[in-house]
C-alpha positions in Angstrom: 6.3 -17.4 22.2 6.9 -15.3 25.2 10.5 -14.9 24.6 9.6 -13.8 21.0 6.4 -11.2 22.6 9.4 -10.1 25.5 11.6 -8.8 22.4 8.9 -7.8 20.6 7.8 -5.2 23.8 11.3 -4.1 24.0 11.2 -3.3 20.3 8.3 -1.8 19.9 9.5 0.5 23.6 12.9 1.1 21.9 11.3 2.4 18.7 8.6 4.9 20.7 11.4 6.6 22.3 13.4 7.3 18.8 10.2 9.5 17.5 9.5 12.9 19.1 6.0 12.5 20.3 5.6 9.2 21.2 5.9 8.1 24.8 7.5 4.5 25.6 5.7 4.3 28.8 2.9 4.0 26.9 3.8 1.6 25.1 4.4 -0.6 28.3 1.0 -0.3 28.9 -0.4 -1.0 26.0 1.5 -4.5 26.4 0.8 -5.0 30.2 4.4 -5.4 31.4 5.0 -1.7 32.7 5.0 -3.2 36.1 7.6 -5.2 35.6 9.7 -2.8 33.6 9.2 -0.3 36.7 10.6 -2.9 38.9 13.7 -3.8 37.4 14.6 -0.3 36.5 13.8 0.7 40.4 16.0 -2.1 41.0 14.3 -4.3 42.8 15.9 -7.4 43.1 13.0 -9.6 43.9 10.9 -8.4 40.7 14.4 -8.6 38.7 14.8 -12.3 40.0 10.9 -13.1 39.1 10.4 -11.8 35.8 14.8 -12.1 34.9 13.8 -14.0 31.8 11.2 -11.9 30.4 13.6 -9.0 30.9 16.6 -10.7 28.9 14.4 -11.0 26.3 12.8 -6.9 26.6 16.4 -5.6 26.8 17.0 -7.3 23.2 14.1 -5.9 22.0 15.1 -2.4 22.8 18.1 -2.2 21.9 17.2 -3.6 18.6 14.6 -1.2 18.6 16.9 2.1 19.3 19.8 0.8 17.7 18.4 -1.8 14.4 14.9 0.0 13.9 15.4 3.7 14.4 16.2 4.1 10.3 13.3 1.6 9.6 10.5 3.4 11.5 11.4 6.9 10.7 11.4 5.7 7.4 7.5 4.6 7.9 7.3 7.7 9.5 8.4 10.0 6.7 6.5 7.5 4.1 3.6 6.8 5.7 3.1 9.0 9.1 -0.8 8.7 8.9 -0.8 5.1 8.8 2.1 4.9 11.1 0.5 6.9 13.6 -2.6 5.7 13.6 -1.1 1.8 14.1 0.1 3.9 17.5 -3.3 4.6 18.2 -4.6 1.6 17.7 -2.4 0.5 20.6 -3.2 3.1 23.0 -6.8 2.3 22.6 -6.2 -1.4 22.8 -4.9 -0.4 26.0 -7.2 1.0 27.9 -8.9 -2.2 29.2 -5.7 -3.1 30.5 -5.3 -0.2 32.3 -8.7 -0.1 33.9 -8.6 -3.7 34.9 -5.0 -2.8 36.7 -6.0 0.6 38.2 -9.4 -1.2 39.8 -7.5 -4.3 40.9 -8.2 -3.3 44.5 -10.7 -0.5 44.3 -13.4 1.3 42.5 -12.8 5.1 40.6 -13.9 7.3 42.7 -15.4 11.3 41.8 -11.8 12.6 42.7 -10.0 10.2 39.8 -11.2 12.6 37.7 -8.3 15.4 38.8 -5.2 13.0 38.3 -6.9 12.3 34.7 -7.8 16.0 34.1 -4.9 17.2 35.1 -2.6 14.8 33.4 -4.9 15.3 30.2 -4.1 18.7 29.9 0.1 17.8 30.4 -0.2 15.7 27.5 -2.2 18.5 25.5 -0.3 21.3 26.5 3.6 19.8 25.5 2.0 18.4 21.9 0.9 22.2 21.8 4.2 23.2 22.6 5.7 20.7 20.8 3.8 22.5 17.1 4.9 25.8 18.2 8.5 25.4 18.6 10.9 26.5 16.3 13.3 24.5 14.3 17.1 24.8 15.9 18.7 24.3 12.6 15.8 25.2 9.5 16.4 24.7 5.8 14.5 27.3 3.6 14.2 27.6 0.2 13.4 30.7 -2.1 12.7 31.2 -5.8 15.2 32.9 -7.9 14.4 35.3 -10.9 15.8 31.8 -12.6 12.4 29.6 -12.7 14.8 26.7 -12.3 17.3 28.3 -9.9 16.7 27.9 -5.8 18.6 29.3 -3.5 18.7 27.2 0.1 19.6 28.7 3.5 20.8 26.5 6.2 20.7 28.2 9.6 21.8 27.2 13.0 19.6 28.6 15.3 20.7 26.4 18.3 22.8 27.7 21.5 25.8 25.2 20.7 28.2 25.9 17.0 27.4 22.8 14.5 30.2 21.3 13.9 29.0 19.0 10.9 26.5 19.1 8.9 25.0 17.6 5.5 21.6 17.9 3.9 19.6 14.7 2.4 18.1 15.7 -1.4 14.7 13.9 -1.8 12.1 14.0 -4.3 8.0 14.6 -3.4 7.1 11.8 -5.8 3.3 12.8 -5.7 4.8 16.1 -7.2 6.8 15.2 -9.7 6.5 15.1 -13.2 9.1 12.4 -14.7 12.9 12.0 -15.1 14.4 14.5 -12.1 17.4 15.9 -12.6 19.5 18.9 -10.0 22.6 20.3 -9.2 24.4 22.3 -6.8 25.3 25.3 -9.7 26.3 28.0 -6.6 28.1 27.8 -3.0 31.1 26.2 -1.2 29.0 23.0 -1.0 29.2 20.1 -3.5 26.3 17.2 -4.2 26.2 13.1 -4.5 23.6 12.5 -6.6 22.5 9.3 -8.1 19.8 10.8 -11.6 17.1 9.3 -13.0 13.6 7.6 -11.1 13.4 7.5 -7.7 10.6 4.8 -6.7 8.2 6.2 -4.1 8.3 2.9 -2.1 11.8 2.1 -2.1 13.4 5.4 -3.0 16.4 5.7 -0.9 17.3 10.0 0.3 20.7 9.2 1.5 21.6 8.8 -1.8 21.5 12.1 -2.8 23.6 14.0 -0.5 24.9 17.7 -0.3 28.1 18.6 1.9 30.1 21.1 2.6 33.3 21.5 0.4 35.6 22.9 3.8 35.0 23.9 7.1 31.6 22.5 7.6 31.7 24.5 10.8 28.7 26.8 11.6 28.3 28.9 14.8 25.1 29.9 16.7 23.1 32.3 14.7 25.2 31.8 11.2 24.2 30.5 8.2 25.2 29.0 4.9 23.8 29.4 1.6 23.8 28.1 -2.0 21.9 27.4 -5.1 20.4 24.4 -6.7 19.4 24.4 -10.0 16.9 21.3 -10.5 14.4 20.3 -13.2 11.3 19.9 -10.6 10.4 22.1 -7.4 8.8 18.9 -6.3 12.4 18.1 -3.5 12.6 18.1 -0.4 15.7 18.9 2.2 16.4 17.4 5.1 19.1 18.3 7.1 21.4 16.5 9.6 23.8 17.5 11.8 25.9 17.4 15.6 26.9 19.7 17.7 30.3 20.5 18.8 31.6 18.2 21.9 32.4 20.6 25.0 32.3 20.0 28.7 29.3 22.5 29.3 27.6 20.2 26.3 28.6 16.8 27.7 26.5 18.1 31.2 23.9 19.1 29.3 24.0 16.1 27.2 24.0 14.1 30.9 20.9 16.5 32.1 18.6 16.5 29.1 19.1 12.6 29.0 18.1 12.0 32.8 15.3 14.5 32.4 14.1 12.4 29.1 14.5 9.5 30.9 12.3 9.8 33.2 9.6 11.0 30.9 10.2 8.2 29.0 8.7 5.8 31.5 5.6 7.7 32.0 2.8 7.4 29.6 1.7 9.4 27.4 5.3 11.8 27.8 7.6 11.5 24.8 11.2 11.3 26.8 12.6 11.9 22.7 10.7 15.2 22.6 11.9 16.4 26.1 15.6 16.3 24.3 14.5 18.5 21.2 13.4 20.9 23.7 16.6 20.9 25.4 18.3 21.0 22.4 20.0 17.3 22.0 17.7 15.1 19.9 19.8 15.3 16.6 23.3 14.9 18.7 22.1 12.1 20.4 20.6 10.3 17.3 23.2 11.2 15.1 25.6 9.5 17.9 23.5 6.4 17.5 23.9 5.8 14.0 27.8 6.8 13.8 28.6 5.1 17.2 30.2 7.9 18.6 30.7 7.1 22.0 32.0 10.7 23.1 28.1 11.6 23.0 26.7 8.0 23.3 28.7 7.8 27.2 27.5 10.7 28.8 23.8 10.0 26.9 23.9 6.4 28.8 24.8 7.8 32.4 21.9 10.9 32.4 19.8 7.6 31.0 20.4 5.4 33.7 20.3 7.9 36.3 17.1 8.9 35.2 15.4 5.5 34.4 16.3 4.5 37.9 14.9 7.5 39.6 11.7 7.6 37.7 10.9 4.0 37.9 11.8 4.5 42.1 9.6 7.5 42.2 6.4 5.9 39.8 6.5 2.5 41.9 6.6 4.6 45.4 3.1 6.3 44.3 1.6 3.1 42.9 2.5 1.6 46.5 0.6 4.6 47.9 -1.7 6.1 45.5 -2.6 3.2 43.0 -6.1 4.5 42.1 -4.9 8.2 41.6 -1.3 7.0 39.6 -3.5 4.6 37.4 -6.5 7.9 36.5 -3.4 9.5 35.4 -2.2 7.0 33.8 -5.4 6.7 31.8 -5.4 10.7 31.4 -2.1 10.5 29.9 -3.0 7.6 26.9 -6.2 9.8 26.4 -3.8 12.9 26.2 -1.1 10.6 23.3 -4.3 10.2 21.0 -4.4 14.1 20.9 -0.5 14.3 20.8 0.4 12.0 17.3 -2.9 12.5 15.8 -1.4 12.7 12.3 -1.5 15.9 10.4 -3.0 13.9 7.2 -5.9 12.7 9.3 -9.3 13.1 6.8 -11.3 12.1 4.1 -8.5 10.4 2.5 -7.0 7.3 1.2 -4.5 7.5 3.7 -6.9 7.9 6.3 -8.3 4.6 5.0 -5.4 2.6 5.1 -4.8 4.3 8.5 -8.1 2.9 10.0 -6.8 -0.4 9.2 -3.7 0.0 10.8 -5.9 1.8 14.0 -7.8 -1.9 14.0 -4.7 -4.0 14.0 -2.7 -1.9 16.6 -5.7 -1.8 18.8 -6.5 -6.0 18.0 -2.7 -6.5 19.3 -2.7 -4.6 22.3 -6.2 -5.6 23.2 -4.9 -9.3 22.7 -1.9 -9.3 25.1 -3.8 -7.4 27.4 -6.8 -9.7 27.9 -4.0 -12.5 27.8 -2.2 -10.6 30.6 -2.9 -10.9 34.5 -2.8 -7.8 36.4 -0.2 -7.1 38.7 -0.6 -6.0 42.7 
């Protein structure tokens, strides 16, 4: 049972650092082993050598978890992101027991824990806010035409680096749509893979219907490409995907942004995935996973390391010295994550409902290993 709990940490870690927004180090938290975690990536021998087991067992987790479950859970996600985020909720809150009983393991909060937790707090608040507010480096917009069935779609790189390929997923909005769908690409130097008919709400699968470009899928920085659609419903939606071209000044940043998210991605309540759409190399990096492409996936892996060994090194120095103050921003961060993936769809709704339900069993879980896990000096 502990091997199967050990992958199903690393799992659920792996999977927290795919989505923009939520922090893996939370995660460890919520679970009670961020101690140990810290330890091995600060490599420290002694902790490697006492918990080398459980950590077998974590590393399959996440790798499963970044590699196996990134489609899976951004699928629940774009399905069901109230429910989904809610179940992370549910975890932070189960939590925070956990946390309390670690942080006071050798002291009482004092007046002055409130500063770390303030201040940490506001962090959290302030990147989610951040997060809302920034623009989209590569948006798809789509106008009416004088045509009632006619749309015309603009694709626009608005990154620093030239796309150099690119495709855009067709999907219907089932709650929108009327009956048998039917569309196609009547305008543009792009062409369309479209399988017609139902597409089940559950199920449905986007990738099937794909649109690509007919030559030089190249765009640069600031460019755009445009085309029509002509298509029985208005009810789609298009999601586009896309890489970056492979330079050296793009491999260091690739090596930079990775470190940097790396070290976020150890401390709670940060999401180390959001740090890279800020700098630009979330959709490089994720596209690399799922093609393999180890030009990007290389240079991703060194700035990782690097920075998961730094950040664990600098985290366990100031639990050594400052356990009380590390652990009131520790707690200051979780309370900042509940702010950070409250879900847009939050209300008097029936996904709201289901949501609570997922709340109660995320917070059962965590609250379960937690009171079934001994704090660590």
């Amino acid at each position: 049972m502990k091997n199967l709990l050990g992958i199903l940490y690393g799992a659920v870690f792996g999977v927290a650092n795919v989505i923009p927004g939520v922090s893996g180090g939370t995660m460890l938290v919520a679970f009670g082993c961020y101690d140990k975690v810290c330890g091995a990536l600060a490599l420290d021998f002694k902790e490697i050598k006492k918990n080398i087991k459980f950590l077998l067992f974590f590393a399959v987790g996440a790798a499963l978890g970044i590699v196996g479950f990134s489609n899976i859970i951004t699928w629940f996600f774009e399905k069901f992101p109230t429910e989904t985020y809610m179940f992370f909720i549910g975890l932070i809150l189960g939590s925070i027991p956990l946390i309390i009983r670690n942080a006071t393991l050798k002291e009482k909060f004092k007046p002055i824990c409130a500063v770390p937790f303030l201040g940490a707090l506001a962090l959290v608040i302030g990147l989610a806010v951040l997060e809302n507010n920034s623009a989209d480096p590569a948006p798809v917009t789509v106008k009416e035409t004088a045509d009632p069935y006619v749309y015309e779609v603009t694709f626009t790189n608005n990154g620093g680096q030239t796309v150099t390929e690119w495709w855009i997923e067709h999907e219907w909005d089932m709650d929108n749509v009327s009956g048998v769908t039917d569309w196609f690409v009547e305008e543009g130097n792009v062409k369309a893979d479209i399988k017609k008919g139902f597409t089940d709400k559950l199920f449905g699968k986007p990738g099937d219907e794909i649109i690509t470009p007919l030559e030089n899928s190249e765009i640069k920085p600031g460019e755009s490409v445009s085309f029509k659609l002509r298509s029985t419903e208005s009810a789609f939606i298009l999601t586009p995907k896309y890489s970056y071209a492979v330079t050296p000044m793009f491999i260091a940043t690739i090596i930079l942004a990775s470190f940097a998210a790396a070290v976020a991605m150890i401390i709670p309540g940060v999401s180390g995935s959001f740090i890279m759409v800020l700098l630009g190399t979330y959709a490089t990096v994720i596209n690399a996973v799922k093609e393999f492409n180890f030009a990007i996936l290389i240079p991703t892996a060194i700035g990782v390391l690097l920075g998961l060994i730094f950040g664990a090194k600098l985290i366990r120095l100031l639990l050594k010295k400052h356990r009380l103050i590390v652990f009131s921003a520790i707690l200051g961060l979780c309370a900042g994550s509940l702010y950070a993936i409250l879900p847009e769809g939050f209300g008097l709704n029936t996904d709201t409902f289901i949501g609570l339900i997922a709340l109660l069993a995320g917070g059962a879980l965590s609250f379960f290993v937690g009171r079934n896990t001994k704090a660590e000096e």
